[in-house]
N, C-alpha and C positions, 0 to 999 in steps of 0.2 A: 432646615427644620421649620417647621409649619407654627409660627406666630400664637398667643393664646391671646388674644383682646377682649378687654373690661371695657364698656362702655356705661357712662355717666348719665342718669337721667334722675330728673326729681327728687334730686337727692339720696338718689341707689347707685350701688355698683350692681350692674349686669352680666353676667357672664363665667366665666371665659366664651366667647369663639373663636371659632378660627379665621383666617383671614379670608377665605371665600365665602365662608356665610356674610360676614360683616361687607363685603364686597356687593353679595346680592342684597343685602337688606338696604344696600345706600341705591342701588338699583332700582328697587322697588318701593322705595322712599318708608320702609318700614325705620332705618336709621335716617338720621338727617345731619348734613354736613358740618351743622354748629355744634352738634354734641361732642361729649371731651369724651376720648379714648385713651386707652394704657396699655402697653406691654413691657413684656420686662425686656430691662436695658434702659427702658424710655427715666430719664431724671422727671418727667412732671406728666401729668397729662394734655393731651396737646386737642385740639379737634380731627375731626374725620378728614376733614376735606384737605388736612395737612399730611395727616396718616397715609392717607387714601389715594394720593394725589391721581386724575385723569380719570376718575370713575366719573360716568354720566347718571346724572341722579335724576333718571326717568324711569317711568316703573316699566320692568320689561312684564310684558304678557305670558312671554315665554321660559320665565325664570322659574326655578324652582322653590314655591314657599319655603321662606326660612323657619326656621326652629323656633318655638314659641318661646319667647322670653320668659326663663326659671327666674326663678326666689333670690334677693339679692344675700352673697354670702354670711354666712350665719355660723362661720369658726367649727363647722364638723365636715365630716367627710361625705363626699358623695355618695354613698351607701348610706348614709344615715340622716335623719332629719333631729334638727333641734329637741330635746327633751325639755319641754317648759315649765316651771316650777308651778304649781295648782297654789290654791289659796291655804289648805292645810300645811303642807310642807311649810310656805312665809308663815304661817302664824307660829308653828314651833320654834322657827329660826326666832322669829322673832319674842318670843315668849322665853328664849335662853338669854337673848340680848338686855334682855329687860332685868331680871335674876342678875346680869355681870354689874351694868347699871347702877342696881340699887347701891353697891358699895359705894361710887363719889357720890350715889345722890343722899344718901344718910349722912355721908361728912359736910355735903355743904346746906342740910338742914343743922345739922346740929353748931356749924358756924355761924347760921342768922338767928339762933337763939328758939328751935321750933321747939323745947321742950317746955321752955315757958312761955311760947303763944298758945301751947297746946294747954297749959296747966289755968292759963287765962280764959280762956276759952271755956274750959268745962265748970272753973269756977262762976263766970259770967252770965253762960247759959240758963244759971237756975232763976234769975231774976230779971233779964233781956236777951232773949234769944236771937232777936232782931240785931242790935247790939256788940252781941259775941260773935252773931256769924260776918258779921261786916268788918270788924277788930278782926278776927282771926284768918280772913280773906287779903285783907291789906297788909298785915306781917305776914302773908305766904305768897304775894308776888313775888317781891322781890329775889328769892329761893327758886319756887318755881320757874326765872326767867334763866338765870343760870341752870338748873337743869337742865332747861330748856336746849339751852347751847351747847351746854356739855353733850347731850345725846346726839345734836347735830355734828357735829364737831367728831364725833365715835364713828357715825354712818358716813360722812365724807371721808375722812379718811383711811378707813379699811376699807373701802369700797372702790376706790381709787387707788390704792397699794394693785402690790404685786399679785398679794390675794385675791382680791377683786371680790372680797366677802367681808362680812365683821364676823368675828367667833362664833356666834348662833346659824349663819348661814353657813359657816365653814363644818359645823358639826352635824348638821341634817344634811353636808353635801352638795352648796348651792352656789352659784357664782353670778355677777352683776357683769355684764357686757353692753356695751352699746351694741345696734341695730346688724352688725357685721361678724359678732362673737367675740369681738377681741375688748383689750380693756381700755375701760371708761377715763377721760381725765378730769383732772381736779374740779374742771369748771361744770363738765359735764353731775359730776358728782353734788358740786353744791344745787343746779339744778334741782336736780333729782328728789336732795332730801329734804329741800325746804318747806316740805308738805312737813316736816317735824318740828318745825318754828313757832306752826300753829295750833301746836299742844299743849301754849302756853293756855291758862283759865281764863275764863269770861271771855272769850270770843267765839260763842256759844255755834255759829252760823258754818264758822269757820271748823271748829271741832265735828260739824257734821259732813261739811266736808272731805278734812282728813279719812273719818269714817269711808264714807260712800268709792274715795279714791281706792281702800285695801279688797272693798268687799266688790269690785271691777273683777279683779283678779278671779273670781270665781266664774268667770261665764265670757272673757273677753277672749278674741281668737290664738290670743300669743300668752294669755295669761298676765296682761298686763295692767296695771292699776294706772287712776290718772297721773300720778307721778314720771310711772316709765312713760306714757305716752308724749309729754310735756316734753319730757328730757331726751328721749329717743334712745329709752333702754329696754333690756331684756334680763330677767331673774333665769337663770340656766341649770338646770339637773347638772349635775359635775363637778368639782374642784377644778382652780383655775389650771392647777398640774396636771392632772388629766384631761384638760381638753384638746381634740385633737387639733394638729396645725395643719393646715393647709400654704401649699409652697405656688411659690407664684401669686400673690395677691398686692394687689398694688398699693402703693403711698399714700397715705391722706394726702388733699390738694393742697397746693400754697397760692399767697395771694389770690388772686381775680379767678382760679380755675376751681374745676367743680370742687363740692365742698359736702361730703357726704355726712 
């Protein structure tokens, strides 16, 4: 039975080929014999030249052009290309996330006491405005820094579950994958959402960048905001249960081998 090989490059999986493509391609120096290659069976990825052993890696003239290197795997099926989430679909997910939200973040306003920073505030205002907004800014750090976290802390970890969503993405339909389609891990995760760290107030530069990273997502070729780009994720049409699998797809690398 004719071999399926992945080959490793720049931090993609390539492929499947078959063993006579991968054959002509080390021929024609389109592959090179330090790249890491995979099939099933194989426990790691190994290089070509160990794969391969006794192929002369000279370009034949005579060979037949291989196959142009497709799109590195993206968790759907060959008949079908990636569905990527647009900027309206994220803003409703995220505008349901925000609605769940409000419930711990009213409890841990009303534990730092905002109903009388608030009652200080409007009393304050009528004779220093200056005053009351500087008083009523400095009692809503500290609240605001735990929201802060709390919301990080909601988007890590349902996004790194099994769901591969938080409830607002799970109810418009949406799933969070890395660069391959399948799911994201923890660290990839914290990554990810640390653009919501800085929605803490008064880091005015920084809030504009939050901004400018969601509103990518309208015009970027994968639909992806500077977040995913950073973290090397994809926002995906689908629940993480309906997406399709694909059989045969190789290991993440361990140690010193490629590392996709």
């Amino acid at each position: 039975m004719t071999k399926q090989v992945w080959i490793g490059r720049d931090g993609e999986r390539l492929g499947p080929y078959t063993e006579d493509e991968v054959r002509a391609g080390l021929r024609r120096a389109t592959y090179h014999p330090h790249e890491l290659g995979w099939y099933e069976g194989l426990a790691d990825w190994a290089p070509l030249s160990q794969l391969f052993p006794g192929v002369t890696f000279i370009p034949d003239v005579n060979e037949a052009t291989p196959p142009p290197v497709p799109p590195p795997f993206l968790g759907v099926t060959d008949e079908a290309q990636p569905e990527y989430a647009g900027f309206w679909l994220r803003f409703a997910a995220w505008f349901i996330d925000c609605l769940i939200l409000l419930v711990p973040f009213a409890l841990i306003l009303l534990s730092f006491g905002w109903p009388t920073a608030l009652n200080e505030f409007t009393v304050n205002f009528r004779t220093n405005q200056t005053v009351a907004m500087t008083n009523y800014m400095m009692a809503m750090q500290s609240p605001a820094v735990v929201c802060a976290l709390c919301a990080y802390l909601y988007y890590v970890g349902f996004e790194a579950s099994r769901l591969q969503a938080t409830p607002g993405k799970l109810a418009v339909g949406l799933r969070v994958t890395d660069l391959y389609g399948e799911r994201i891990s923890i660290q990839r995760s914290f990554a990810r959402n640390a653009v919501r760290l800085i929605s803490i107030p008064n880091i005015g530069v920084l809030n504009l960048l939050q901004l400018v990273s969601y509103l990518m997502t309208g015009w970027t070729a994968r639909k992806q905001g500077l977040h995913d780009m950073l973290a090397g994720t994809l926002v995906l049409r689908g629940r993480a249960s309906e997406a399709p699998v694909r059989e045969g797809t190789p290991p993440p690398a361990k140690g010193g081998s490629f590392n996709a």
